[in-house]
N, C-alpha and C positions, 0 to 999 in steps of 0.2 A: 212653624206651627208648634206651641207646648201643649203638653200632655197636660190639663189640671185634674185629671181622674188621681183617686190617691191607688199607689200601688197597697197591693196586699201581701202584707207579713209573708216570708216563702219559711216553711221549717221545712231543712231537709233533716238536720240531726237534731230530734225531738228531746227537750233534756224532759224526763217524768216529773221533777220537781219544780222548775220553775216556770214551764210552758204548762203543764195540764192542770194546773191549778186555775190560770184566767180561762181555758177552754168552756164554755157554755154550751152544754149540751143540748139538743134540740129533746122535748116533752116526749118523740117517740123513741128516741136514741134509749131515756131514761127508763121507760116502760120496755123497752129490749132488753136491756141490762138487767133491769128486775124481775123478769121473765124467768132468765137464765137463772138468776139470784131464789126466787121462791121454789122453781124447781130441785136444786142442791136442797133448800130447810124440807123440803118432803122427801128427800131422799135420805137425808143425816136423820130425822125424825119418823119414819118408818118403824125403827125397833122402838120407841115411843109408842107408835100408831098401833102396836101389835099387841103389846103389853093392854092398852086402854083398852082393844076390843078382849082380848084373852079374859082380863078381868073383870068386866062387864059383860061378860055370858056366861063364865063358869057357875056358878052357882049364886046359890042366893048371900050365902058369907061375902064372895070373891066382889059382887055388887055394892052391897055395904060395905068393905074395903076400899072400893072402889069410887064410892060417892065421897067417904072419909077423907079422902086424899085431895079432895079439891077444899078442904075445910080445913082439915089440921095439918093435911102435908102429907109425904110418903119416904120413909130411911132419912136421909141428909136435906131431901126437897122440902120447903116449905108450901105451904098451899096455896099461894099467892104467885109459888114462883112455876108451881103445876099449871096455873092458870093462864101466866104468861105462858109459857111454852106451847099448850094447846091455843092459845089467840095468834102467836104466830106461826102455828098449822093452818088456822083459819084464815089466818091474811094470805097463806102461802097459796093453800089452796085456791081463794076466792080469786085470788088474783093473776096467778097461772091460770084459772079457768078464763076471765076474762080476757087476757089477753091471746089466748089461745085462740078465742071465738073469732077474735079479731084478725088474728092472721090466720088464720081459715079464711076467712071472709076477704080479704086483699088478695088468697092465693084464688080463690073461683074470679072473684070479679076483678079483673085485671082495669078495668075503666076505674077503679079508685085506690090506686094506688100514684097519687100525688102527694105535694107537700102541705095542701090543705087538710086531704082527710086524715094524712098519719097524724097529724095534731091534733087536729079536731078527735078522732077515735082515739086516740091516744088518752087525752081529758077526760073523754067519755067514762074509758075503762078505770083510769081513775078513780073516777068520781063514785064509778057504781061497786069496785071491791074496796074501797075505802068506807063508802057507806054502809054496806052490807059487814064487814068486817068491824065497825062500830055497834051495827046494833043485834050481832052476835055476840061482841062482847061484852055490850052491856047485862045482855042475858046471862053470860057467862058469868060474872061478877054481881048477879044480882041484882044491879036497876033496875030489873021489871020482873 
């Protein structure tokens, strides 16, 4: 009797460079990863986060300073590059909040934790701090 199943690749000594590169990672693996990944930019951008609210409630100068700097810049920063920086506070945040929900929500209800729904919620969450994160930054940037 022959086997016609095809065996499957065994990596026991993984090389990083030429094995993890054809590796495809599954939609919720990626949303894991970026999880971990947005929480680090809210944490390096915290003394950013301090600075924005400190000078936006000190006074009425420290506000108009403060609006100034998403227009003309701040010391070395340009105001374009202020901008990004707070857009990816907003992705960081929109998207740690999202997927946070999400595993909240797999750790109560154990009945949906399969391969269907981490993909499917996965896209989900995607879709909705991708979107939101779009049309905050439009705002951010002025399209509307």
């Amino acid at each position: 009797m022959t086997d016609t199943t095809k065996k499957r690749p065994e990596f026991r000594n993984i090389n990083m460079l030429t094995d993890l590169p054809g590796y495809r990672f599954p939609v919720a693996a990626i949303l894991s990863i970026l999880h971990r990944a947005s929480g680090l930019v809210m944490f390096f951008l915290l003394p950013f986060v301090v600075w924005l609210l400190d000078t936006s409630i000190s006074s009425e100068y420290s506000y108009a300073r403060f609006t100034a700097a998403f227009n003309t810049g701040a010391g070395i920063f340009a105001g374009w590059f202020i901008k990004l920086a707070v857009l990816a506070l907003i992705w960081a945040y929109l998207h740690h909040f999202c997927a946070g929900l999400r595993h909240i929500w797999m750790d109560v209800s154990h009945k949906s934790v399969n391969k269907e729904f981490g993909k499917s919620s996965a896209i989900v969450c995607f879709a909705i701090s991708l979107a939101l994160t779009a049309i905050l930054g439009a705002k951010l940037f002025g399209l509307y």
